[in-house]
N, C-alpha and C positions, 0 to 999 in steps of 0.2 A: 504494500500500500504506500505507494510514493505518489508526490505532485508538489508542486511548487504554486501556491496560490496568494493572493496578497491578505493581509489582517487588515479588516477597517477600525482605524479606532472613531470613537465618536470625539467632538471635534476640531479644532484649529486645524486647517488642511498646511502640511508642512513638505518642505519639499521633496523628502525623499518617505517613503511609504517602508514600513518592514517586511521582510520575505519570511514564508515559514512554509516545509517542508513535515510531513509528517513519515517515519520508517517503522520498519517490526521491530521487535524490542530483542535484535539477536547480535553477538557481535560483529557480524559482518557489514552491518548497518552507522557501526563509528567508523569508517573512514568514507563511507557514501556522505557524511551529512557533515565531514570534515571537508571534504573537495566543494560540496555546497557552500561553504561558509568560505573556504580560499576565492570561491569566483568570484561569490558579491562583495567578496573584501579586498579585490584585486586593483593594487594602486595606496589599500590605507596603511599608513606605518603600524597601525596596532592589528594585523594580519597574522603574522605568524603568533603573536601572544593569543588572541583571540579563534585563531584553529587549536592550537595545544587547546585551551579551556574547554572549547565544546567539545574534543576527545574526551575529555574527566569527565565531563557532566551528561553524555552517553554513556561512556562507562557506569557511573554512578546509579543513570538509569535504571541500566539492564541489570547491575549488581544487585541494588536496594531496593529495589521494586516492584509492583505485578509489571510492569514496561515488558519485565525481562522473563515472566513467566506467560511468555502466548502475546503479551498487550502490543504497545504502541508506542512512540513518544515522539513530540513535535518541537523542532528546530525551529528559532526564529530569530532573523538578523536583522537592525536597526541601525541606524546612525542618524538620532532624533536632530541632531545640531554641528556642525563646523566644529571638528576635534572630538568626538564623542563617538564611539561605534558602540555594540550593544550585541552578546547573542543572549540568548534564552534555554533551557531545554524543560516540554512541560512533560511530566512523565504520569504513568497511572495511580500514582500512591504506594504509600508505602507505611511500615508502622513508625519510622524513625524520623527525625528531625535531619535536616543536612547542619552540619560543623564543623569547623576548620577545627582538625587538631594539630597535634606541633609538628612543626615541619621536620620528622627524625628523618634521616639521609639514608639511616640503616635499618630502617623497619621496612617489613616485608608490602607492608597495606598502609593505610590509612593519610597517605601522604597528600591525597587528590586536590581536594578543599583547601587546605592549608598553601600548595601551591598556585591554586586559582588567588586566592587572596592575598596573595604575596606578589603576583606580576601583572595583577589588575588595579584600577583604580577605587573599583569599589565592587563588591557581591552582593548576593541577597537573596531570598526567597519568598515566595507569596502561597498562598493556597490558591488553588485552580481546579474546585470540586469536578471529578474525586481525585482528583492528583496534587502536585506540586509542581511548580514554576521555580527553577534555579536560575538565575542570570549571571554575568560577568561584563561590565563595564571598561570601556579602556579611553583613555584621555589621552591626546598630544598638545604641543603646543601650534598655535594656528596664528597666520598674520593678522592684525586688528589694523583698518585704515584708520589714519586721523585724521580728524574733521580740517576742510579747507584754512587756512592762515587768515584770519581777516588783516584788511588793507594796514591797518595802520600797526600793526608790531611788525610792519618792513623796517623797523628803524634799527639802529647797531645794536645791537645783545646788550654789549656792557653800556649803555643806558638804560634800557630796559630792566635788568635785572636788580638797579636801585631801586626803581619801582614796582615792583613786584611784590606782593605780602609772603609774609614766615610762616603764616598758618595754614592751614586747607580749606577751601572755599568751604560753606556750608554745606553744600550739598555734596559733597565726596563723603565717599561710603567707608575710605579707608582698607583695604580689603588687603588678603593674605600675606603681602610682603609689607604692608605698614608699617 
């Protein structure tokens, strides 16, 4: 049971739409929905982080889940905004919570999670009766234009920056590097 069809969300229509793929819950099925994720991610720097992740979180599927007894689980790739890519995997449920345990090097299991949340920018999970939604996030940095020069600071710098204030305008937000 394959196909590629789009997910509508309801709404602000944005420019790019997410793809989701639905496979059988078998191993043969994590590298079809890995080559899925390398096409539509073909060109973003957080590509190859974001193929590894949806390997675990198919694996994870089929491990932890009915996905992997007979079920199903659907792939879904996003990139809601400029710098931001997105997959998903929604699986059929399971009895256990998904959690990053510690990332040991030399344990045999439990590494998956731990490494998703280590080369992502953020993870998470949602319920998606009767299943569970895993996702993995990944952020670059992206060029920001700045707004036109108006006419009149063509004047030399160092006059300018006499006049200039010490404080932050009121309306700056201050944000992560402040």
């Amino acid at each position: 049971m394959t196909g590629a069809y789009p997910v509508l969300h309801v709404g602000p229509v944005r420019p790019t739409r997410p793809w989701a793929r639905t496979y059988r819950g078998t191993p043969a099925s994590v590298p079809e929905a890995r080559r899925f994720v390398g096409e539509l991610l073909a060109g973003c720097p957080a590509r190859e982080t974001l193929m590894t992740c949806v390997s675990e979180l198919c694996a994870n599927a089929i491990a932890h889940t009915a996905s992997g007894r007979g079920g199903v689980f659907t792939v879904e790739v996003d990139c809601p905004r400029n710098g931001v890519a997105r997959v998903a995997v929604t699986d059929d449920g399971g009895p256990s919570v998904p959690a990053a345990g510690r990332l040991d090097l030399m344990a045999e299991g439990g590494r998956g999670l731990a490494m998703v949340a280590a080369c992502t920018t953020r993870w998470g999970f949602r319920e998606a009766y009767p299943g569970r939604t895993v996702w993995a996030e990944a952020c670059w940095p992206v060029a920001v234009s700045l707004p036109a020069r108006p006419e009149r600071l063509t004047a030399r710098p160092e006059r300018l920056t006499s006049r200039m204030p010490r404080i932050p305008p009121p309306d700056w937000s201050g944000g992560p590097a402040a």
